[in-house]
Structures are given as C-alpha cells and as structure tokens.
BABAGU-164849 format. One line per 5 residues: number of its first residue (from 1); their letters; for each residue x, y, z of C-alpha. Coordinates in steps of 0.02 Angstrom, whole numbers, padded with zeros to 5 digits. Each point is the difference from the previous one (the first is absolute). Layout:
NUM> a> X,Y,Z ~ ...
***
This chain:
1> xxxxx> -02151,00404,-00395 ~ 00144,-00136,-00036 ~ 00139,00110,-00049 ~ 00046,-00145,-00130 ~ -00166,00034,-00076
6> xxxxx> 00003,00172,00000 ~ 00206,-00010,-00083 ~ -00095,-00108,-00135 ~ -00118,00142,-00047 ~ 00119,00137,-00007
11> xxxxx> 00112,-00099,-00107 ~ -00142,-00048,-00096 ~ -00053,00183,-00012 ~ 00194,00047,-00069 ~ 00039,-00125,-00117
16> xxxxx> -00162,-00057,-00066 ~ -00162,00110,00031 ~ -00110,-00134,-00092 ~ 00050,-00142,00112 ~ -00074,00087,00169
21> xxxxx> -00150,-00071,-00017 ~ 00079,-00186,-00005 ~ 00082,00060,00165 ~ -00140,00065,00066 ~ -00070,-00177,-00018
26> xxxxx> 00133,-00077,00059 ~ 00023,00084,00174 ~ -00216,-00022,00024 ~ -00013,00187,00063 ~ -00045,00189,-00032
31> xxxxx> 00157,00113,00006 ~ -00022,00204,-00015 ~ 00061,00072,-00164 ~ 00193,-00008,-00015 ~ 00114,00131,-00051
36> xxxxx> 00119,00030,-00150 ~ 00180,-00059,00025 ~ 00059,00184,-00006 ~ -00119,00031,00168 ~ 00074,00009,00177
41> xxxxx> 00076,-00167,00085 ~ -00113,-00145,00028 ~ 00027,-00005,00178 ~ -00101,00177,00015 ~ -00144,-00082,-00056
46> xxxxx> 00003,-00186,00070 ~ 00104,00051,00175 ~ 00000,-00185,00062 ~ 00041,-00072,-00163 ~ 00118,-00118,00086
51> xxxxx> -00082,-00132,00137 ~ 00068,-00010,00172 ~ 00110,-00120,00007 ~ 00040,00019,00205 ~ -00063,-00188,00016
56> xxxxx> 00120,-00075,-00107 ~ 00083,-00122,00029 ~ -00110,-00056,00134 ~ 00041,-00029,00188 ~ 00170,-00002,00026
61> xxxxx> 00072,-00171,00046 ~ 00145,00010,00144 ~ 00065,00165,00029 ~ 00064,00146,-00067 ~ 00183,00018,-00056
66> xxxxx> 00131,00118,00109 ~ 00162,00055,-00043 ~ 00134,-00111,00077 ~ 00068,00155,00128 ~ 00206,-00049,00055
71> xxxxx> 00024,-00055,00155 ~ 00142,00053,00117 ~ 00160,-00073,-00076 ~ -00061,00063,-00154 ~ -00060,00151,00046
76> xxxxx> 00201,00005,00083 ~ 00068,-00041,-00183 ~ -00083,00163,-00048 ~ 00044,00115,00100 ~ 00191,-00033,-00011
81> xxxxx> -00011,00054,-00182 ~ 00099,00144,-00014 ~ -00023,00131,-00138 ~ 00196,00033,00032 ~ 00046,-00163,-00048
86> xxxxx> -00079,-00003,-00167 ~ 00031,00174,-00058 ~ 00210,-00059,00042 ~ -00020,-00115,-00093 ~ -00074,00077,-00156
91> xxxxx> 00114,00117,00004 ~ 00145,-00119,00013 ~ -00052,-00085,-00155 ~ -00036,00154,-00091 ~ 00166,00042,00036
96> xxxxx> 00105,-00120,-00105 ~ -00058,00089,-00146 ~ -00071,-00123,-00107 ~ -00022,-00194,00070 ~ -00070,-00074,-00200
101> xxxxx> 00042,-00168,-00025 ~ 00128,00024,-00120 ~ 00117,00106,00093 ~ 00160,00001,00107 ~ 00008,-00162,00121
106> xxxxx> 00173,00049,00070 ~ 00005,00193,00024 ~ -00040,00020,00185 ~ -00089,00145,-00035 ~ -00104,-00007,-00155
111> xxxxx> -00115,-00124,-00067 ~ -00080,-00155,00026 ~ 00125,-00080,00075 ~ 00035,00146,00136 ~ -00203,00000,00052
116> xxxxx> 00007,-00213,00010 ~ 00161,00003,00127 ~ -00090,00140,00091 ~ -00176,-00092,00022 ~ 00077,-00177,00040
121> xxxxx> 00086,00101,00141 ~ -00159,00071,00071 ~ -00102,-00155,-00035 ~ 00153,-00105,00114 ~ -00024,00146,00128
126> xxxxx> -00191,-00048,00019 ~ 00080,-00193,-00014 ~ 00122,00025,00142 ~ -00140,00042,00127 ~ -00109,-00160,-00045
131> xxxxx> 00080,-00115,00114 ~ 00038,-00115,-00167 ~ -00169,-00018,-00046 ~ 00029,00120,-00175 ~ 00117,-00002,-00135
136> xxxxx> 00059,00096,-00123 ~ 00037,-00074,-00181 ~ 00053,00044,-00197 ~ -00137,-00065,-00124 ~ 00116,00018,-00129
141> xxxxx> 00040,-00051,-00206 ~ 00070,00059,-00139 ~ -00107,00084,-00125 ~ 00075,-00005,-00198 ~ -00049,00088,-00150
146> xxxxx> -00131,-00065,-00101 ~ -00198,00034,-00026 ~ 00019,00114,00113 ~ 00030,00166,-00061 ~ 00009,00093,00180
151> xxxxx> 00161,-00123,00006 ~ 00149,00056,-00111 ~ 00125,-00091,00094 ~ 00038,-00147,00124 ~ -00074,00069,00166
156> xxxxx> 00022,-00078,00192 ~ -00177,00040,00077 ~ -00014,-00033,00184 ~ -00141,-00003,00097 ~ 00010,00028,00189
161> xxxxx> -00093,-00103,00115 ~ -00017,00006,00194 ~ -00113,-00162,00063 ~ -00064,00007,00187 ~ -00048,-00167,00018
166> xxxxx> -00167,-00056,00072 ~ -00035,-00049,00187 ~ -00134,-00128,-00020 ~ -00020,-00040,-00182 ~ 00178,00058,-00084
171> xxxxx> -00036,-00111,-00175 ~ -00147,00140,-00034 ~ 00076,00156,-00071 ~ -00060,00206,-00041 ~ 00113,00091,-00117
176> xxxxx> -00010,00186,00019 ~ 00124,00137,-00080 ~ 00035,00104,-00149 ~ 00131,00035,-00146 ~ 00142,00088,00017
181> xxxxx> 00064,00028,-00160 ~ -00037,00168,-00078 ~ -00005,00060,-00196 ~ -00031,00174,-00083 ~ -00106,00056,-00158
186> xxxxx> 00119,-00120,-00098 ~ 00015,-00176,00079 ~ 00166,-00048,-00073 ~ 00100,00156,00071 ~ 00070,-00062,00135
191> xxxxx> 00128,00154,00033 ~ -00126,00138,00013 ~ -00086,00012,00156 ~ -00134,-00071,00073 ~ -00020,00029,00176
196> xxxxx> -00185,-00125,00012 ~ -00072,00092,00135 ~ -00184,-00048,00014 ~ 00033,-00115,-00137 ~ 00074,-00111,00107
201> xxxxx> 00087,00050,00117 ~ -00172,00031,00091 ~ -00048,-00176,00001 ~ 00165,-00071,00072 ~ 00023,00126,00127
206> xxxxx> -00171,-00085,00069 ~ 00066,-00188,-00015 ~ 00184,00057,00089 ~ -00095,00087,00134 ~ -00117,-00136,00049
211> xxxxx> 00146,-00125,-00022 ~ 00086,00115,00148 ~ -00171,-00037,00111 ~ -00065,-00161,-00054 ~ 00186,-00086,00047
216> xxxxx> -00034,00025,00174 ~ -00174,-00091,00000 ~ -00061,-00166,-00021 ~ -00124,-00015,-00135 ~ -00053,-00195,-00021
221> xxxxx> 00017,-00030,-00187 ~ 00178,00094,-00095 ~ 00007,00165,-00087 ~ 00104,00051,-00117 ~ 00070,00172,-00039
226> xxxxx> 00066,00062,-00176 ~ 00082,00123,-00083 ~ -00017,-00050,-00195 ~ 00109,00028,-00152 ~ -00026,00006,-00181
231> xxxxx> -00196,00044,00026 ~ 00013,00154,-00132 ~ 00104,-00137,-00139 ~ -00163,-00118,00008 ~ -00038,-00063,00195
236> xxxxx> 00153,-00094,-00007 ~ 00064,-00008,00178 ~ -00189,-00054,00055 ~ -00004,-00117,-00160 ~ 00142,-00096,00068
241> xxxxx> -00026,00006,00199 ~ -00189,-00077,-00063 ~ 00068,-00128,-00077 ~ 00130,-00055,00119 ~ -00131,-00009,00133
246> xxxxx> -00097,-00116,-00117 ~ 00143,-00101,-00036 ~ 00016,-00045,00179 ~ -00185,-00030,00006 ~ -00006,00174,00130
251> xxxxx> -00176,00030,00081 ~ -00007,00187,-00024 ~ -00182,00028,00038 ~ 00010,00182,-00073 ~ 00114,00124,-00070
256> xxxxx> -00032,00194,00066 ~ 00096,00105,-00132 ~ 00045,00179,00048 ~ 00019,00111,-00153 ~ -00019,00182,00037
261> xxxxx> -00081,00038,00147 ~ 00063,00173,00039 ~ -00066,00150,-00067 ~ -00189,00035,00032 ~ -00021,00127,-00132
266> xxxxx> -00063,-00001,-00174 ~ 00096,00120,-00143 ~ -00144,00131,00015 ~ 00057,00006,00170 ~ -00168,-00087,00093
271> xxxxx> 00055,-00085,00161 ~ -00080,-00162,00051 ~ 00101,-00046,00150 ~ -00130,-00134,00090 ~ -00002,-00139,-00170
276> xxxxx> 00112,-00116,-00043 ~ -00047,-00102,-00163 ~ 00026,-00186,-00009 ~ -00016,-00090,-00175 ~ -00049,-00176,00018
281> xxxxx> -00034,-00116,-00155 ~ -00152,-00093,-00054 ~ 00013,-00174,-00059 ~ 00159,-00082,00034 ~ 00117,00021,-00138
286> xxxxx> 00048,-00180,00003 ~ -00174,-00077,00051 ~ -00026,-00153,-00112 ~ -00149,-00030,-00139 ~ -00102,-00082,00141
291> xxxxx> -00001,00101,00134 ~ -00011,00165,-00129 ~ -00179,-00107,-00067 ~ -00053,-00035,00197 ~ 00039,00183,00067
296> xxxxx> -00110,00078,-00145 ~ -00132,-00136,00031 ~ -00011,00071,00165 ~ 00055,00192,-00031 ~ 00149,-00029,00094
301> xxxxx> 00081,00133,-00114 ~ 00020,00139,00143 ~ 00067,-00118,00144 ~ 00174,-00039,-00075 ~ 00120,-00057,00171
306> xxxxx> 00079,00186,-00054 ~ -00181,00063,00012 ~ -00024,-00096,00155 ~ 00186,00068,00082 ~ -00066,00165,-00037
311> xxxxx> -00164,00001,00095 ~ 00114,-00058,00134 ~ 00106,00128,00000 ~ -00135,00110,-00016 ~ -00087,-00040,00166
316> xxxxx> 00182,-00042,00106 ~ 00079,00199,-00070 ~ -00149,00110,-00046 ~ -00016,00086,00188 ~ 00057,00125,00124
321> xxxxx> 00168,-00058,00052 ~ 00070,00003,-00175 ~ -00113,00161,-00051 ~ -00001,-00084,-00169 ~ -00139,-00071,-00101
326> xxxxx> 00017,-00139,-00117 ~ -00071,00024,-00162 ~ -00012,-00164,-00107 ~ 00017,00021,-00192 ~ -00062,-00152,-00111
331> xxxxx> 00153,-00004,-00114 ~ 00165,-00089,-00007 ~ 00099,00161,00022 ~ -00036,00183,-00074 ~ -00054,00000,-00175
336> xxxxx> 00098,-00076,-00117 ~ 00159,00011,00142 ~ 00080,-00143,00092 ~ 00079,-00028,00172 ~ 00116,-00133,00093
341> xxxxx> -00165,-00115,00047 ~ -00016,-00039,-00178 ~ 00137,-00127,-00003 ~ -00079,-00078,00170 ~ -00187,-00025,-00095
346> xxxxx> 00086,-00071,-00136 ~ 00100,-00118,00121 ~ -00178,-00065,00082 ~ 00025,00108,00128 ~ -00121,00151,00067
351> xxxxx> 00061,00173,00010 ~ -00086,00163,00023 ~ 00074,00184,-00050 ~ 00011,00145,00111 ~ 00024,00171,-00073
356> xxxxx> -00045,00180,00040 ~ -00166,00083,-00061 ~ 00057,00093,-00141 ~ 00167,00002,-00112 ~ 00073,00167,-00060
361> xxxxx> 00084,-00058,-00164 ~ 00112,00166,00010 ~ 00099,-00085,00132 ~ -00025,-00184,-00074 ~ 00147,-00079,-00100
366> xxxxx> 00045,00186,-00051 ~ 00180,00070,-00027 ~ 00038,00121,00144 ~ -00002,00158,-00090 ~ -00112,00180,00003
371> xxxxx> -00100,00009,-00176 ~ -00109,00162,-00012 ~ 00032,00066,00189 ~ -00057,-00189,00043 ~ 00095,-00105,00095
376> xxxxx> 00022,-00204,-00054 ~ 00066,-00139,00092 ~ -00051,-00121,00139 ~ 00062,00121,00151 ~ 00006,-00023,00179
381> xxxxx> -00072,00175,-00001 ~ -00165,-00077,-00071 ~ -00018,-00120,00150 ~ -00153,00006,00121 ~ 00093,-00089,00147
386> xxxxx> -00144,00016,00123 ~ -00106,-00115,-00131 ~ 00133,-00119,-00033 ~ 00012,-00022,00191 ~ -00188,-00037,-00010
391> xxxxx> 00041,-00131,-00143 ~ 00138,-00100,00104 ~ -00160,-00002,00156 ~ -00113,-00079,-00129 ~ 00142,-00126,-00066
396> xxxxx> 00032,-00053,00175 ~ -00157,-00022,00008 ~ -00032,-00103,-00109 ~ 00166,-00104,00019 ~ -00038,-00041,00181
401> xxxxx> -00181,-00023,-00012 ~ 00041,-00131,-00137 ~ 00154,-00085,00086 ~ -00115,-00024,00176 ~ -00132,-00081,-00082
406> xxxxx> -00012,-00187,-00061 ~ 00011,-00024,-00189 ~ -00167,-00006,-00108 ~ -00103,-00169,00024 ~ 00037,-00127,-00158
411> xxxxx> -00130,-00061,-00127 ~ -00126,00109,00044 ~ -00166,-00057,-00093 ~ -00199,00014,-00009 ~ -00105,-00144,-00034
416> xxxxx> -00112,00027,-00156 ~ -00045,-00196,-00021 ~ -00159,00032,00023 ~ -00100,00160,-00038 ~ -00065,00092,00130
421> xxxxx> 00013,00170,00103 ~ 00104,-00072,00121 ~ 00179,00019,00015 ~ 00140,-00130,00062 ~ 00164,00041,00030
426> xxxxx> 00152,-00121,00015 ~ 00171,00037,00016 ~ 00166,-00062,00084 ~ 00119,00065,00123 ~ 00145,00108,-00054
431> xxxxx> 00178,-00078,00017 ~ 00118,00075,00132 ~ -00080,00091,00148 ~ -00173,-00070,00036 ~ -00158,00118,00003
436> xxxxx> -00087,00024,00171 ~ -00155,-00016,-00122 ~ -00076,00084,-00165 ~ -00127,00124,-00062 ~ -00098,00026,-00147
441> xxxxx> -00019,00170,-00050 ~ -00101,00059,-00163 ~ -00057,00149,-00092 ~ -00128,00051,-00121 ~ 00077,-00034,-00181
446> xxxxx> 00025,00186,-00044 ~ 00087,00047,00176 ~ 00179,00011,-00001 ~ 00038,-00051,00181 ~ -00057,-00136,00114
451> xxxxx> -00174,00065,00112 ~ -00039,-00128,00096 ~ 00058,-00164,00078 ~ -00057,-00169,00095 ~ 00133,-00060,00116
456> xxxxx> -00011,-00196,-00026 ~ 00126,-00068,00121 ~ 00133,-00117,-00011 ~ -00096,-00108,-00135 ~ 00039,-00027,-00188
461> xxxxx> -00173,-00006,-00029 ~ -00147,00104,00005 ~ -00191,-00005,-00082 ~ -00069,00173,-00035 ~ -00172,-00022,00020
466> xxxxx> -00065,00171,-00057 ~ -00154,00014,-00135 ~ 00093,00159,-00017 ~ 00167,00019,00025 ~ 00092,-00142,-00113
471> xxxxx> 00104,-00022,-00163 ~ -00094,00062,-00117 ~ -00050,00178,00089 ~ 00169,00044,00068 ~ 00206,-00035,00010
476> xxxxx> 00042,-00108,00128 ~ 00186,-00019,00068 ~ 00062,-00146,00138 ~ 00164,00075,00108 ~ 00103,-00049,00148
481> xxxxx> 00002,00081,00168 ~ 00137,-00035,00108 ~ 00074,00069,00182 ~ -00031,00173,00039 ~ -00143,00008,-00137
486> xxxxx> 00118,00000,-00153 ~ -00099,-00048,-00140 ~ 00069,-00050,-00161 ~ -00074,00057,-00193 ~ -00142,-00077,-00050
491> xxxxx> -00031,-00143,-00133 ~ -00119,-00003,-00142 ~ -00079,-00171,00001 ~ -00017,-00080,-00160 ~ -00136,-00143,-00017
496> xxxxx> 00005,-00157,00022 ~ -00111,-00161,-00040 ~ -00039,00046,-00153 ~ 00087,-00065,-00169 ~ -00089,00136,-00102
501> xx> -00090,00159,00008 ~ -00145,-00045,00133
***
C-alpha cells in the first residue's frame, strides 16, 4: 500500500474520524482497521511505509566523485608541520600578557605592540628564505573614537601581512590567517590580562607556520598570510585590509579565516579531535536584486561561491594525511557570532571560517581568575596541540590545493530558452593560468557535497543529454582542472535565454 495513502488515513483517523470514509474513497482501496493515536508507532504496523527509493535518481551520468588525495609536494608541505613550532608560538603570544587592541604599542614586553614587533620578525624569518618571492607588510590606520563603543580612544591598528607571490598566475590571490588581538570578559580593559590562547592565538600560530613552509615553494597564483588586529573592537583590521584590496581592484579569489582552531574539547569535557568546523555563507551578502530573483528561480540558495569553496575544501582536506575531517556548517559564522571573513563577503569577496568543534565559553573572552574552585581564562593549559597540528595539515591543504589549481571558469550558465529535459552548459575560461580542461560535477538537491562528475575536456561547452540527470532533478556545478589534477570550486550556473521565468 502507497505509504502516502496509508499517512492520509491515519491522519484522517486522528484529526477527523468522520472524514475516513472520504479518504477511503480517495485512495480506491481496502485498508485493515487503524489504531488510536495513543497505540504503538506506525511503522510496527505498516513496516515498509516508506518506498525504496535505491533507483533514484536514475543511472548515474559520468562518474562518481573522489576526494582530491595530495600529491607529493603537498603531501611534503605536510609533513614539515611541526607541532613544536605552533605550540612556541602560542606560548610566545600568550606570554605578553594581554595583546587587546587598545594597549601598550611601545613597551617591549607587554601588549599589542610587543606581540606585532615579535610576529613581523618571524613572518620576515619565513620571508628571508623565499628567495624574494614573499613579503612582509603593515596594513595599517588609525582608528578614532566614535560609534564605536569598543573604541574609547585614538588607536593605531596594524595588521601584519606576509605575501608569497605566485609562480604562474601572481595577480590571483588566497588570504589565510587569524587575529591576534586578545580581550577579557570586559572588552574595554585593556590592562588586565588576556593571554588569547585558542582564541586566537590558535589560528595564527597555523598562518605563521605555513608561512615558514610555503616560502620555500612555488605555488602558481599568491598567498597571503595574516595576523589581524582589532577583530574583538568590530573586524576592524580585516574591514580595512578588505577594502584596500578592493581599492586596488585585488583578485582575492577567497579568504580562509583562522579563528580558534586549537582545543578539541567541549566544557563537559567530550573530545572530538578528528572535526574541524567550517562556516560558509549562503547567498552572497552583496548579491544584487537580480541575481538574488535568478538564484531562487533556480534554488541556487545552497551553492553560494562560499558554499562552493567549502565543498572544495571539503574533498582537497577531509582525508588521511591531515587525519581531519571537514565538517561544513550552512551559516555565516556560529550563531549570532562573527569572524574576520565578514568584512571580505561584504567587500565582494568569498571567505570561509575555520574553527574547532566545540567552544568552552569558561575559557572564551573570560577574566583569568578561579570562581568556585573553577578556573577562567583563555590558557595555554587548555590547548589540544596535537589537534591544532591537525588544523594547520588541513589549512595547507587547502591553501595549496587552491593556489595549484586554475581559477573558477567565468559566466558559467545553463540554457533554459527552450523547455526541455536537456541541459546546456556554457561558460568561459578563467583569467590567469589556463585550465587543462573542465568538469561538471552535480549532486542530488538535498546532498551536501558533490557525488558525481563528467569530465568534459578543454571545451566551454557541453549538452547534457540525460532524460534523467538535468536541471531540474539535481545541482549541477562547472570547475577547472589544471596540471597535476588541481581542480578549482565549482560554479552554480544561472540560466540563460530566458527574459522571464520559463
């Protein structure tokens, strides 16, 4: 019996006894007598109550998906991460006792300003062994008093930057780091300590120690990695760095922010020390009125470019050499929180947030004290530096993976002049590096990850001739594959061909 027919009685049954005979009609058979809705679950009595849906969709078209594995200069990259490295340094910049925004530039020991001279230093080390190809810069500008209230007087915030400049297509550019500016449970004291820990000294222990590596390699398009300021005052060192690169009309093709990504444990003490979470938006937040209409029109909502970066990352860092698994999370950043990609989103850019599985808000933005035998504070003693090891694998990762790869294919669009169950893809080459050739990859609507793929070859065309397989039974994405099998994100393709809603 139709399980739809069979939900139809047994609501007709609950809600309205005299309407099962007008149900009865309606679904044209006998059923046996049901039960009240007190009785045991439904599923006791009707055990195949839901179809088999094994067939669908039908025969796959292409192939199935695989996770892009590293090769051997990746694979390299990897395995000079050293745990040593990153605990140093997060203990270095726990020790300068508090690094907020507000506090000392000048003493040599304490503040802000100690914890920037420090990291430029390190960041110049990594420089030094580039053979030129990265520099190290100040983002900087002076913040003043205003609607701000995290501001309560003129402040110099300085971001650090360390550029390795790209091989083959230098113009293209990945931003990767953290903040290192650090607050308490009040976020004006800029006096009391705050030694940022996980929080985030975690995350830019990760971009200094894969500045160190990545200077001595060659990836083809430019990375940059950060150190942020003013992130707990309002995302103000990423605010302005954003908005410099778009006043120089920068191509950064995605922004990787690192905010805590050290401590695997949650504050009941459950380790999860294989999961990483990264937070990747929905619709762009500056998408225009048009192309917010189209992407509904086509239910475009869950393939954002952040959406698409994060599949990406997904398949390139979810294996066994970084021992990590990507877990995607359909949000701009935790609820009702915000993060240093922000600012990039709002520039036009795409950006993506890593952070650890859980948060233990005993250790979050807390005075360093003992309340109740308890003790408070973001503390070195609360970092997991086995896991945050595992986090800088998955970064690099991710950073190389992207930097090897030619950048996503332009105008990427499906023909819908006429109506029919075919599908036609156009699209045009990327600027910069040129693909080797593309794919299309696609998924059934309610997947979160890519499943299967048609390699197309160096084309920017393609007919999908499937009675099956097309737009409106599944996601489709168009991406670039270069050398070496680097593949770039995918692109939603939004119709074309049609001046209304065919």
């Amino acid at each position: 019996m139709s399980y739809v027919y069979t939900s139809l009685l047994l609501l007709a049954e609950v809600c309205e006894p005299k309407m099962l005979p007008t149900f009865c009609t309606f679904a044209l058979c006998a059923v046996p007598p049901l039960r009240s809705a007190t009785a045991s679950p439904i599923h006791t009595h009707y055990p195949h109550a839901f179809p088999d849906t094994a067939q669908w969709p039908l025969a796959r078209v292409g192939k199935a998906l695989e996770q892009q594995l590293p090769g051997e200069d990746l694979q390299a990259i990897i395995s000079e991460i050293s745990q040593a490295n990153i605990e140093a340094t997060i203990r270095k910049l726990a020790s300068f006792g508090t690094r907020h925004t507000l506090s000392s530039q000048t003493d040599p020991e304490r503040g802000i300003g100690a914890a920037r001279t420090w990291l430029t230093a390190k960041f110049q080390e990594a420089a030094d062994a580039s053979e030129g190809r990265m520099t190290v810069d100040w983002n900087s500008f002076i913040k003043y008093p205003g609607d701000n209230e995290r501001i309560i007087f003129p402040v110099n915030i300085t971001t650090v930057v360390a550029t390795l400049k790209g091989s083959e297509d230098p113009e293209r550019l990945y931003v990767t780091g953290g903040h290192y500016d650090s607050r308490n449970s009040n976020p004006i004291d800029y006096q009391g300590d705050a030694p940022g820990a996980v929080d985030d000294a975690s995350g830019v222990a990760v971009s200094l120690e894969l500045a160190r590596i990545f200077a001595r390699y060659r990836p083809k398009a430019s990375i940059a990695f950060t150190a942020f300021a003013g992130e707990e005052q309002g995302l103000l060192g990423a605010e302005h760095l954003a908005q410099t690169y778009k006043n120089n009309s920068a191509n950064v093709a995605g922004m990787i922010n690192l905010d805590m990504v050290g401590n695997s444990k949650a504050e009941d003490g459950t380790s999860d020390p294989n999961n990483i979470r990264l937070f990747c938006q929905g619709t762009p937040l500056t998408e225009d009125d048009t192309s917010a209409i189209s992407r509904v029109s086509i239910g475009g909502e869950n393939d954002s470019p952040a959406r698409n970066l994060g599949r990406h990352i997904y398949e390139v860092a979810s294996n066994a050499f970084t021992e990590m698994t990507v877990r995607l999370v359909y949000r701009l950043d935790r609820y009702s929180r915000g993060g240093d990609h922000r600012p990039f989103l709002e520039a036009g850019y795409t950006g993506v947030r890593f952070v650890q599985p859980n948060e233990d808000y005993t250790q979050q933005h807390q005075n360093v004290t003992v309340r109740a035998g308890k003790q408070y504070g973001d503390l070195v003693e609360w970092l997991d530096f086995e896991y945050n090891t595992r986090a800088a694998k998955v970064v690099a990762s991710t950073m190389w993976s992207l930097a090897n790869a030619p950048d996503i294919p332009r105008n990427v669009g499906s023909n819908v002049t006429t109506s029919d169950n075919f599908s036609q893809f156009k699209w045009e080459a990327p600027v910069g590096l040129p693909p080797e050739g593309y794919e299309i990859v696609y998924r059934e609507t309610i997947e979160p990850h890519w499943t299967s793929v048609i390699e197309v070859g160096n084309v920017q065309w393609y007919n999908l001739t499937s009675a099956t397989i097309h737009k409106d039974n599944v996601i489709f994405g168009v991406r670039s594959v270069g050398a070496g099998g680097y593949r770039s994100p995918a692109v939603l393709p939004f119709p074309f061909g049609c001046t209304r809603n065919c």
